[in-house]
N, C-alpha and C positions, 0 to 999 in steps of 0.2 A: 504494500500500500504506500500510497506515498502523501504523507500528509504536513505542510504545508506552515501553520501556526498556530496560534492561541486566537480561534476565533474568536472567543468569547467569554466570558465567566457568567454563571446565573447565582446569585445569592438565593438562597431563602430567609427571608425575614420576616418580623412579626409586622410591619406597617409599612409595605413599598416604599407609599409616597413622603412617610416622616423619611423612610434611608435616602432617600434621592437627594431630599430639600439639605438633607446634611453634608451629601459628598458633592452635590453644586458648589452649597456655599462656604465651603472649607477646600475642595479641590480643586475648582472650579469647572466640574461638568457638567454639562448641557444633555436638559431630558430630550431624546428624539424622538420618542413617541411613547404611547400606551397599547395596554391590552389586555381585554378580560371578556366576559360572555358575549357581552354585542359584538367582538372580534371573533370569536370561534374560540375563543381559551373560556373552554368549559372551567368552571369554579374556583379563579383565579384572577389578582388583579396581577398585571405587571405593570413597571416603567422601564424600557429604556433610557441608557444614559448615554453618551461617549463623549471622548477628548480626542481627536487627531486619530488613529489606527486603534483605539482602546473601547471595547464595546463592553458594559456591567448590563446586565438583563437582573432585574431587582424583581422578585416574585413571591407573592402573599397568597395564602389557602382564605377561600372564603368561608370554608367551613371546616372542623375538625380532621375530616376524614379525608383532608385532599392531602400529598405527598409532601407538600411546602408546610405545612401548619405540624403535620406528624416530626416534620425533619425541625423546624422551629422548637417543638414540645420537647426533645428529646438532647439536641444540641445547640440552641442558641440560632442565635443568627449567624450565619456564615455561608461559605462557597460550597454548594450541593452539586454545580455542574462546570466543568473545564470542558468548554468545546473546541476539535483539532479542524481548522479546514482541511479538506480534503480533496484530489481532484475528481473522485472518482466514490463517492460514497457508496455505492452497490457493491465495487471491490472492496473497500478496506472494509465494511460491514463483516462479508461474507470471510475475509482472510482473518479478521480478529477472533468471530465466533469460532473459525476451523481451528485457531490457536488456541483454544481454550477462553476466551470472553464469554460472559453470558448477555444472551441478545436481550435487550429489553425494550428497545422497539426499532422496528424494523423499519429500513427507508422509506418517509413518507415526503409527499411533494407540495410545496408552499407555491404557489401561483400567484398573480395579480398584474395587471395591466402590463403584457409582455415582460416579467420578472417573474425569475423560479429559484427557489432554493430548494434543496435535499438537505435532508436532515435522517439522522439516524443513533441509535445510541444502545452503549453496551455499558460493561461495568466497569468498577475502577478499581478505587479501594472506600474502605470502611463504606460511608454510605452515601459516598460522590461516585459520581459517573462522569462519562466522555461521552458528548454529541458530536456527532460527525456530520461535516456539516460543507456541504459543493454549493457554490453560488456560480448565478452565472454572471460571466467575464464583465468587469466596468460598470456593474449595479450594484448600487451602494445600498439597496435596500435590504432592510432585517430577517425579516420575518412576512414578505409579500401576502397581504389580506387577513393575518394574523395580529401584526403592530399595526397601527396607526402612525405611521410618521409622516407628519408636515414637513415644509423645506428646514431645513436645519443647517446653522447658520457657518459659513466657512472658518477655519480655524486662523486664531491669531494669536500676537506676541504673547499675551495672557495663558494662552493654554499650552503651559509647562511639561505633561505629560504624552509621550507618544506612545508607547508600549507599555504591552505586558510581557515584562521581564523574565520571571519564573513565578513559579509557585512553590511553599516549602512546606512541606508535610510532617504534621506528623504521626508516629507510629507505635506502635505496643508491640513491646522487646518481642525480638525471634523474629517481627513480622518484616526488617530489612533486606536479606537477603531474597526470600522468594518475590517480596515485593520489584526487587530491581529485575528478576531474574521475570517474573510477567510483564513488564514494560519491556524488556527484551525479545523475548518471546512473540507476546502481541500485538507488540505494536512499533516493533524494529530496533527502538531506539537503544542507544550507546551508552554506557558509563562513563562518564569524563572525568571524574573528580572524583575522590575520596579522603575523610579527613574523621581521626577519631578529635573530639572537642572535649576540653576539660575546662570547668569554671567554678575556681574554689573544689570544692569534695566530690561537684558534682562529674560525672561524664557521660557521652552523648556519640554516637557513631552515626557519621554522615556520609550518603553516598548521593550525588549527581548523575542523572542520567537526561540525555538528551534525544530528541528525534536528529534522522540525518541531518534534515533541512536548516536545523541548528532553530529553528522557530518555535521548538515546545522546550521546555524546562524545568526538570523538577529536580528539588534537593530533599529527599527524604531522610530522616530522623527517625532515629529509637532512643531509646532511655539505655543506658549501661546499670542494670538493676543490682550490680556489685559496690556501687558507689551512694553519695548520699542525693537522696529525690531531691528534684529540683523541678525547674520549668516546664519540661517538656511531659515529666509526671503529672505535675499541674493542668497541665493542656489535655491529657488524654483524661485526666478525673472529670474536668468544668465541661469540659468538651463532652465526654461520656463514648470515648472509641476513638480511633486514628479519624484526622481529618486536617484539611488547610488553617496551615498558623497563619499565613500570612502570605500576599501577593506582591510582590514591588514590581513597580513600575519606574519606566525607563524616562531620562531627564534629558536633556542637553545641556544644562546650568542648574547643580544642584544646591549650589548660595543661593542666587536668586530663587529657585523654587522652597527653600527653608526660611528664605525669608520671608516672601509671600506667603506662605501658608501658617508660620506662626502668627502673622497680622490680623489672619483670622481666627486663632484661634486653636490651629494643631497644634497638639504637644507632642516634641521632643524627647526620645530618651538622652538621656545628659553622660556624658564622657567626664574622664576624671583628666584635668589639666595635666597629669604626669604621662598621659597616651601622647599629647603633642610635643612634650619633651626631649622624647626617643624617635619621633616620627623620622623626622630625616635623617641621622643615624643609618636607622633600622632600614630605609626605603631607599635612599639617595633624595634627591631634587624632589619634586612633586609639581605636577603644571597649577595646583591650585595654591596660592600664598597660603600659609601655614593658620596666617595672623585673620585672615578668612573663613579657615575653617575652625579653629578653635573655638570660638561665641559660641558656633551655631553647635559642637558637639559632631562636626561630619567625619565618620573614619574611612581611612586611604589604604589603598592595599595595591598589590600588584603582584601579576603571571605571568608567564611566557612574551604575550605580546601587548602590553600592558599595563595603565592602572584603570583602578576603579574607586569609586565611591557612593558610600552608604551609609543612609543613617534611619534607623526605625521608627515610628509614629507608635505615640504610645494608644493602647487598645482604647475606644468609648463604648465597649460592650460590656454589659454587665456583668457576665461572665470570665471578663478579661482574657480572652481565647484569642480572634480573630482581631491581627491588626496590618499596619500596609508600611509597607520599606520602599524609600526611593532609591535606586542605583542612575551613575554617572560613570558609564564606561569609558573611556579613555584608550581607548583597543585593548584593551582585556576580554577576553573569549569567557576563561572560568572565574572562580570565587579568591584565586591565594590561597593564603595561609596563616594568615593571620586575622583579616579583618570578622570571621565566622566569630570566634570567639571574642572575639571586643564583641561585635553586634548581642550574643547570648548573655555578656556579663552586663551589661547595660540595660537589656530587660529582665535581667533574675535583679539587676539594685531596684528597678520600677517594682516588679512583683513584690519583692520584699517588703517595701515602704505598704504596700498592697496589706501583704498579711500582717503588719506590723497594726497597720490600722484596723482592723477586723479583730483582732486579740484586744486593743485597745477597749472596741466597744463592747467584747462579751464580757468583759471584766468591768 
């Protein structure tokens, strides 16, 4: 099969349109349409969203017993579905299920005034799934006679984000290696990167796997259960099963996009001034001045061909599970080797301040 990118991500949430009004007005993206019964999406409201190449499909049960309300009751709000374009969705369908995917629905065809999309979908892991997803050539439209999109407005200096990055998962000990080993299997893609993480007592074993096309990405996690629990414990408790920690998306200026975004209002996990210290040391030169990134907390890494930069957004879920990483590659392909671990110790010091406060109040 030969599939293409990260068409899409669909949340499930408990209130579409409160998630939309909050990732406009803190990320700054534009809803491009709606959809729910008078569109054909039986028991369901959605909003699209996008910025530049990045499409969120935000989707709400309208009743208990729809898939979206079950997966909300169960895990919070978060990413239920990572869609791969495809060019050919009847083959990669038929090639995923003969490798072992289980089929959960079979390609179906979206129409509307000369626009078609195919759509199709199998399993993943925990309780996310892959839509597979063929559009046809130079139509920018969603979900043809299913979304509702009006013209939606050209992208400008304002809209910071162009991609979706990766996605980083996570996973319940034991379940890393077959997990890498079924994204292999069914769905082609590569190992690139492997990296055991230690933060404090805690440890954490990380494997990257990619599609050929180099457009899908995922860094999957487990827990090292010989050490002491930490985050990623935390994440599969709140969470209740493996699933998406977090999505980042791709910058071309990640000063400027940290700084727009705190003006509104995103919080920042916080670096300890003794990381910028060692930084050039540690890196050599760095194309972003030092005295630039230290305020904002951004950390610098670099690979083979490459750096890169990243800094976390802390979670506004109530659960504290699901939250969003901006990366600013600089020709860097993979992760490093250093920056995974700054990015984990930085949100175990958030989490902490977390349980610190929550002991505070049962006491």
């Amino acid at each position: 099969m030969e599939i293409l990118d990260t068409d899409h991500i669909e949340m499930f949430v408990g209130d579409a349109r409160q998630a939309a009004h909050q990732l406009c007005a803190t990320y700054g993206f534009h809803v491009y349409g709606h959809g729910g019964p008078e569109t054909g999406l039986t028991g369901q409201r959605s909003v699209l969203l996008g910025q530049r190449d990045i499409r969120i499909l935000l989707t709400s049960g309208l009743s208990g017993g729809h898939r979206a309300s079950r997966y909300v009751a169960q895990h919070g709000d978060g990413v239920a579905v990572i869609a791969f374009g495809c060019a050919d969705v009847q083959v990669a369908f038929d090639e995923a299920v003969a490798a072992g995917a289980t089929a959960l629905q079979p390609p179906q065809r979206f129409s509307h005034e000369g626009a078609t999309v195919i759509t199709a979908e199998v399993s993943g892991f925990g309780d996310v799934t892959h839509r597979l997803v063929q559009r046809t050539p130079g139509d920018a439209r969603f979900l043809p006679g299913a979304i509702d999109e009006p013209a939606r407005p050209a992208p400008t200096d304002a809209d910071l984000l162009h991609t979706i990055d990766h996605a980083a998962i996570c996973l319940q000990a034991g379940e890393l290696d077959p997990t890498v080993q079924y994204y292999e299997r069914v769905f082609g893609f590569g190992m690139i990167f492997q990296e055991y993480i230690e933060v404090g007592e805690q440890g954490m074993q990380s494997k990257v796997v990619q599609s050929p096309s180099g457009g899908v990405t995922f860094t999957l996690i487990q827990p090292d259960l010989s050490r002491r629990a930490g985050q990623i414990d935390d994440f599969l408790s709140w969470h209740e099963g493996a699933g998406v920690q977090h999505i980042a998306y791709s910058t071309h200026d990640i000063v400027t996009a940290v700084r727009a975004y705190s003006a509104k209002g995103v919080e920042f996990a916080q670096t300890p001034a003794s990381y910028y210290d060692m930084l050039e040391p540690r890196l050599g030169e760095v194309d972003v001045p030092v005295d630039q990134l230290r305020p904002l907390g951004i950390l610098v890494d670099r690979d083979h061909w490459g750096q890169m930069y990243q800094i976390f957004a802390k979670s506004t879920h109530i659960r504290r599970t699901y939250f969003l990483e901006l990366i600013d590659r600089h020709g860097a392909r993979t992760f490093g080797t250093s920056n995974i671990p700054a990015l984990y110790a930085a949100k175990e010091r958030e989490l902490a301040a977390v349980r610190d406060t929550t002991d505070g109040l049962r006491s």
